[in-house]
N, C-alpha and C positions, 0 to 999 in steps of 0.2 A: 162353588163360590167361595167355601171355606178355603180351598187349597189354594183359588187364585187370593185369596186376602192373605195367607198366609207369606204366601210367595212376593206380594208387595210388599210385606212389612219384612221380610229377608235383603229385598233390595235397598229400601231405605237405610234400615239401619247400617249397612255396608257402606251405605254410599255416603252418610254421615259419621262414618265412624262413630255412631252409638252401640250401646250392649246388647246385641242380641241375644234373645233369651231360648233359642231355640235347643239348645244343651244347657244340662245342669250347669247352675252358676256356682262354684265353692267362693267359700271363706276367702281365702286369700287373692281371688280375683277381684273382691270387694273389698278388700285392704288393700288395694295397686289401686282402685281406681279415686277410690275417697283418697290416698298420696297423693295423689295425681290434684285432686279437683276440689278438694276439705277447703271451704276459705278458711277457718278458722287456723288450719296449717299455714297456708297462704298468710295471713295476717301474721301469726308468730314470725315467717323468714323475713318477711316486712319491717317489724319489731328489731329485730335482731343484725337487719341491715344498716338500721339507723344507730345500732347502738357501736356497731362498728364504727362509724363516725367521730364517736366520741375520743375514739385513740386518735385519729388525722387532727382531731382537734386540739388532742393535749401535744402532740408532736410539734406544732404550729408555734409552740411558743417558744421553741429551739429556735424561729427563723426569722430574718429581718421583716419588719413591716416598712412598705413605702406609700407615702400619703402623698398625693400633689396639691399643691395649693393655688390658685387663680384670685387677682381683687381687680374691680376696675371703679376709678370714682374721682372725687376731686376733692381737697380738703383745703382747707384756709388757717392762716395762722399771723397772730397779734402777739411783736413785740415792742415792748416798752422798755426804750433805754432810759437807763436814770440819770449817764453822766449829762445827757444834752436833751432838752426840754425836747425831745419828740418821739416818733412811737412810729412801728412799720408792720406794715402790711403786705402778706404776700398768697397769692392762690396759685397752688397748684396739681398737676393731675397725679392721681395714683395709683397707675395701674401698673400691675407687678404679676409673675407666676417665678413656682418656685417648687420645688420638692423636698422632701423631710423623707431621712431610710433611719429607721430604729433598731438595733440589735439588740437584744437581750443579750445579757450575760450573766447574771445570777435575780433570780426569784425567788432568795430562800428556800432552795431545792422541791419549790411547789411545783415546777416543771416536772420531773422526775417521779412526786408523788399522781401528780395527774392522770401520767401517764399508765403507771402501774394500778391507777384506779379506772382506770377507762378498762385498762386489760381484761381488771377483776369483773367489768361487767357486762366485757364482752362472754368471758368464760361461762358468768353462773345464765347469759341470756341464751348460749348455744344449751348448757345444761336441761333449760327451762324449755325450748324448742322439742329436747328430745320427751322432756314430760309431756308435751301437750299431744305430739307424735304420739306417744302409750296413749293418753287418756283419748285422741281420736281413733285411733284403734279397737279399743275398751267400748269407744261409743259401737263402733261399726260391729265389732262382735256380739256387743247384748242386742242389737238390735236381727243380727241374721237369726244368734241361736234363740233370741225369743219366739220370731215368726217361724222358725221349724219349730219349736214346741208346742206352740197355740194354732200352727196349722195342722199338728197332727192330734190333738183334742178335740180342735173344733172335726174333723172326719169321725174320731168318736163319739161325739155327742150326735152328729148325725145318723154313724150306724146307728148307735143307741135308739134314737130316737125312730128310726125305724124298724127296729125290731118290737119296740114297744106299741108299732102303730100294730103290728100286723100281730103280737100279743092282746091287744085291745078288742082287734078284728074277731081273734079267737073267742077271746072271752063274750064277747057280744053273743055267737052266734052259739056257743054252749051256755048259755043264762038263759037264752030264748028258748031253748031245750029242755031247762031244766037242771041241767046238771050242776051250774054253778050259780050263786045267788047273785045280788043285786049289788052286794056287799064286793065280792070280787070286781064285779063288774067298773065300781066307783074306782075302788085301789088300780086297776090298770089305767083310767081315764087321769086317773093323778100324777100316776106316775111317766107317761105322755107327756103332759100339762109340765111339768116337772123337766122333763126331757128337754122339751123344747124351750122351758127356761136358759136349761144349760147351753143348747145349741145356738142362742141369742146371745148369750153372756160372749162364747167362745166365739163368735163371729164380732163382737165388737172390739176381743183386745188383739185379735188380728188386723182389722182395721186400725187402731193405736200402733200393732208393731209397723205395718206397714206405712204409716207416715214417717216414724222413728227413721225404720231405715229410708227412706228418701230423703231425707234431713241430712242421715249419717252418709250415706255413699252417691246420692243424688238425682236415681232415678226408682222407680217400684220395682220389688222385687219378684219372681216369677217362679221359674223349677231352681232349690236351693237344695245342694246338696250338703247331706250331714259330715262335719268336717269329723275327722279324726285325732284328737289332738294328744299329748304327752307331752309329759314330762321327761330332761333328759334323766338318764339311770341314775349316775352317781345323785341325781338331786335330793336333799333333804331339809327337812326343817332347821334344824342348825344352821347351816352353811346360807340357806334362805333368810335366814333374820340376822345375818352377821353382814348379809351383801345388804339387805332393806335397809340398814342402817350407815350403809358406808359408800354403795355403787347406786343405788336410785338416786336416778337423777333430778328430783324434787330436793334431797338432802346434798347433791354435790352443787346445785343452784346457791342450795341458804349457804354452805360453805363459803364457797365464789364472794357472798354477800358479806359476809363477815369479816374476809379479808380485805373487800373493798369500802367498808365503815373502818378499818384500820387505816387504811390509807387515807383516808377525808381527815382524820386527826391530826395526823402530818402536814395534809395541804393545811389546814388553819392555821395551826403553829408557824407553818410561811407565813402568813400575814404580817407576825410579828420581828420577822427578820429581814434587812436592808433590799432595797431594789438596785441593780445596777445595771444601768442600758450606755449602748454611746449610740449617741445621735449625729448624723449630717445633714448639715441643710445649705442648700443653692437654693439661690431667687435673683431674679433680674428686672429690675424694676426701673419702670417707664417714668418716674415722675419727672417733672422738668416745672422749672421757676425761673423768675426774670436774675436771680440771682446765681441758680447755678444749672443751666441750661443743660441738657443729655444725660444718657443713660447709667443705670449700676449695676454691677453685680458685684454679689453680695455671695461667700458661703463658708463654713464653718464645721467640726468636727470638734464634737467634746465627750469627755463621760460622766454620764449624771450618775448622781447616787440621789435615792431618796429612802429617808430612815422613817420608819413608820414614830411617831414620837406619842400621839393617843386618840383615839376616833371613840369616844365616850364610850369604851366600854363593851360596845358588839364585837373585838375580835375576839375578845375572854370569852364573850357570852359563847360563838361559835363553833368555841375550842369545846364549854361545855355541854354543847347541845350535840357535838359529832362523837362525845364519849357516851350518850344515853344511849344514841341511833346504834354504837360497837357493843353496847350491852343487849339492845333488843334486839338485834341480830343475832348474837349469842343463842339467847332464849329462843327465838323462832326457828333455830339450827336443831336446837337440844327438842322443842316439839315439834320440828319434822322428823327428826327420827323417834321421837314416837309413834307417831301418828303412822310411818313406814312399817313397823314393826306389828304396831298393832294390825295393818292390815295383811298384812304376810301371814301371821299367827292366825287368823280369819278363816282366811283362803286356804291355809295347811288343814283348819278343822272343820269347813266346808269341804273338802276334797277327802276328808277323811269319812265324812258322816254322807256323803253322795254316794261312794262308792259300795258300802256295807249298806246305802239303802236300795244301789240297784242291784244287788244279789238279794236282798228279802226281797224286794219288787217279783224277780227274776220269779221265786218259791209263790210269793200271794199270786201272781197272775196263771200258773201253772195250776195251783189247788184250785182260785176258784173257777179256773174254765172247767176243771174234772167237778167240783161240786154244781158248777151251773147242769152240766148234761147229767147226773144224778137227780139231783130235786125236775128238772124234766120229765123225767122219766119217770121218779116216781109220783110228778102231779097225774098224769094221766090215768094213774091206777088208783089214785085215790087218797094215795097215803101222803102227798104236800097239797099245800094247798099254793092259792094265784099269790096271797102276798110272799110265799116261800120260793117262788118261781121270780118273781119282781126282785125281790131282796139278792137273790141270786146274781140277778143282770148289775145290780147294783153293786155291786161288791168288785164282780168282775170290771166296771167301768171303772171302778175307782183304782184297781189294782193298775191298769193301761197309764192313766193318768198320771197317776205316782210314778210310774215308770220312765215318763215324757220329762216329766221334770227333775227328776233325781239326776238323768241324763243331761239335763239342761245345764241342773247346778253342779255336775264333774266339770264339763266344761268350760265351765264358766268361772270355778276354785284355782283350774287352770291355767286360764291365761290372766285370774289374778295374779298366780303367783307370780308368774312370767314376768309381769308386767312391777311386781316388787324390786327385782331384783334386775332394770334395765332392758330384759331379753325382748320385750315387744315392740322393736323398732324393727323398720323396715331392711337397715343392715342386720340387724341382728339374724332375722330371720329368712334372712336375703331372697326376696321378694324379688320378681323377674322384672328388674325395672331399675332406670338409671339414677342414683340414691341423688338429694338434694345435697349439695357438697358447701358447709357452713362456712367453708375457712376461704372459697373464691370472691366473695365481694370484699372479704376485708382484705389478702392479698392483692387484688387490683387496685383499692381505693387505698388504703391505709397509708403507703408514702408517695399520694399523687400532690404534684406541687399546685396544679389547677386546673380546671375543667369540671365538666360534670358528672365523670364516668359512661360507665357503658351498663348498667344497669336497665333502663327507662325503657328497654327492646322488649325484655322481661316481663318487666310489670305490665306495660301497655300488652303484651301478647295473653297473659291473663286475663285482664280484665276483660277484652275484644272473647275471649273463650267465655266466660262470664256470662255476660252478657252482648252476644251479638248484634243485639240491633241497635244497642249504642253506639 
């Protein structure tokens, strides 16, 4: 029965193209799949679509606007002559259409600034896409190498705990003999008791990892193979906190941002300098009276100028409030690259203290397996006693332990640092898989004169993935 349920759930998943979990799953097939199906990635290329926008929108002002205009109605009109004692009346209809085309021709170069700020924020939002890229990364990895560390604990705390059942067992049936007191007898029932605390513990933060990763890559995780990871050679800590501060793309975003509070100072300072449009307008107008019976057209070409002269005060105000915005940019520039750095520095002396702790790990787990079958051997003859035999198994569990995690946190120092310095992107690490390409919705969209794009295939083919039975 087991074979044919196994062999059902081989065909499904085939035939849904879901993950079968029949072969170990690595790392990097859970980083292709969370690319692949992360909404939170999904939302940033969302984000970052719409911000492409913003350049088709500052372009816009390079181009004529045309407005059409329709009236239908009837109006009346009293006049009163003075030279002869009488007064005239006359009603008639008014219905007209007509069209108006505007050209800009100078905006006080806030065209230009627009533009170059829209640029800026498309830059620092592709910059931003690639952090969120590391940081769903970053999720999906602590959450693999958590669940291989806390699944390979929780297996020791199970051995553990039955060795100590079948220590227990012993001790019972030598107490009852004689040979061992009442006293040993309690210290193994504790240390049991104790066991199977641990084996409680370790099954509940396996259940915690395994939601994490369902969260991070989308489905539960199964057989996970231990990934292998490194650093390249030439890598070091210098060369790592000189890139944290300069190529992480958290700090080339605030950059992006900085330049684009630059440019907002400029567009305000337009406000204060002249507008010049020419305007055309046709109109053909239906009206008709007893006095001058048929139709008109009407139309004209001028060029306006309008001089900004005083708006109480908000365009000053604007000019000062988008040089506070280019200072606290600044500043949020200057503490992401702290904050960069600081965590590079972290990650080099976590990856330094992991490593020197799985070679002591390597030494503790060696001695006390050799000191556990010693005091063994000599509890039988008399010369240890049961809590010298318990203390033993204990020692030995703890050394396992420490070894699970000191492995856990190498791992994990390193793809901090990876991840300092840009490299935990899916190009970077080129990942079998067609990369999301940032610069196709803006080269489609950015000089289309009208329409809606061809995006909406996209989105809608996600979300339909998403959720299907919507």
């Amino acid at each position: 029965m087991s074979n044919c349920r196994m062999g059902l759930v081989g065909i499904v998943c085939c035939f849904f193209v879901l993950p079968c979990q029949a072969e170990e799953m690595t790392l990097q097939q859970a980083w292709v799949d969370a690319y692949t199906n992360n909404p939170s990635l999904e939302s940033e290329r969302a984000k970052l679509r719409a911000t492409d926008e913003q350049v088709a929108q500052a372009l816009s002002n390079w181009r004529p606007t045309v407005e059409g205009t329709t009236s239908a109605g009837r109006s009346w009109e009293h006049t009163h002559q003075q030279s002869v004692s009488a007064a005239s009346e006359f009603a008639k209809n008014g219905d007209s259409y007509g069209v108006q085309v505007t050209q800009p021709v100078f905006r006080g170069f806030r065209t230009i600034e627009q533009t170059e700020a829209a640029k800026e924020q498309v830059m620092a939002e592709r910059a931003q896409l690639e952090n969120v890229e590391q940081q769903v990364f970053l999720q999906v990895a602590k959450a693999y190498l958590d669940y291989l560390r806390d699944a390979e604990i929780l297996t020791l705390q199970k051995d553990n705990k039955r060795v100590l059942k079948e220590k227990l067992d012993e001790t019972t049936i030598r107490a009852k003999v004689g040979e061992l007191t009442q006293t040993d007898l309690q210290q193994a029932r504790s240390r049991l008791a104790r066991a199977e605390v641990g084996a409680l513990q370790a099954e509940n933060s396996l259940e915690s990892d395994r939601a994490a990763f369902v969260h991070a890559v989308g489905y539960e995780p199964e057989k996970l193979k231990e990934p292998k990871l490194a650093l390249d050679p030439q890598a070091d800590i210098e060369t790592t906190l000189h890139k944290s501060e300069t190529v992480n793309p958290s700090v080339v975003a605030a950059q992006y941002a900085v330049d684009e509070a630059k440019s907002e100072i400029a567009i305000n300072k337009g406000a204060l300098a002249p507008e010049i449009n020419i305007v055309g307008n046709a109109e053909h107008d239906y009206g008709q009276n007893v006095s001058f019976p048929g139709n008109t057209n009407n139309s004209s070409i001028m060029v306006q100028l309008k001089m900004p002269l005083y708006s109480g005060g908000a365009d000053y105000s604007k000019i000062r409030a988008a040089r506070q915005t280019a200072t606290q940019r600044r500043m949020d520039l200057e503490e992401q690259r702290h904050k960069s750095r600081e965590t590079a520095y972290n990650a080099w002396q976590q990856l330094r203290v992991s490593e020197q702790a799985i070679k002591a790990d390597e030494l503790q787990i060696e001695a006390a397996q050799k000191a556990l079958e010693g005091v063994r051997v000599e509890a039988k003859v008399g010369t240890r006693t049961t809590l010298d035999v318990l203390n033993a198994e204990q020692e030995k569990l703890d050394a396992l332990v420490d070894m699970a995690k000191s492995r856990h946190d190498k791992n994990d120092a390193i793809l901090q640092i990876k991840a300092a310095v840009g490299a935990l992107t899916a190009d970077a690490m080129q990942l079998p898989l067609k990369p999301y390409d940032p610069k196709q919705y803006y080269d489609n969209n950015t000089g289309k004169l009208i329409g809606f794009g061809d995006d909406d295939d996209y989105v809608v083919g996600k979300i339909n993935k998403l959720h299907p039975e919507e």
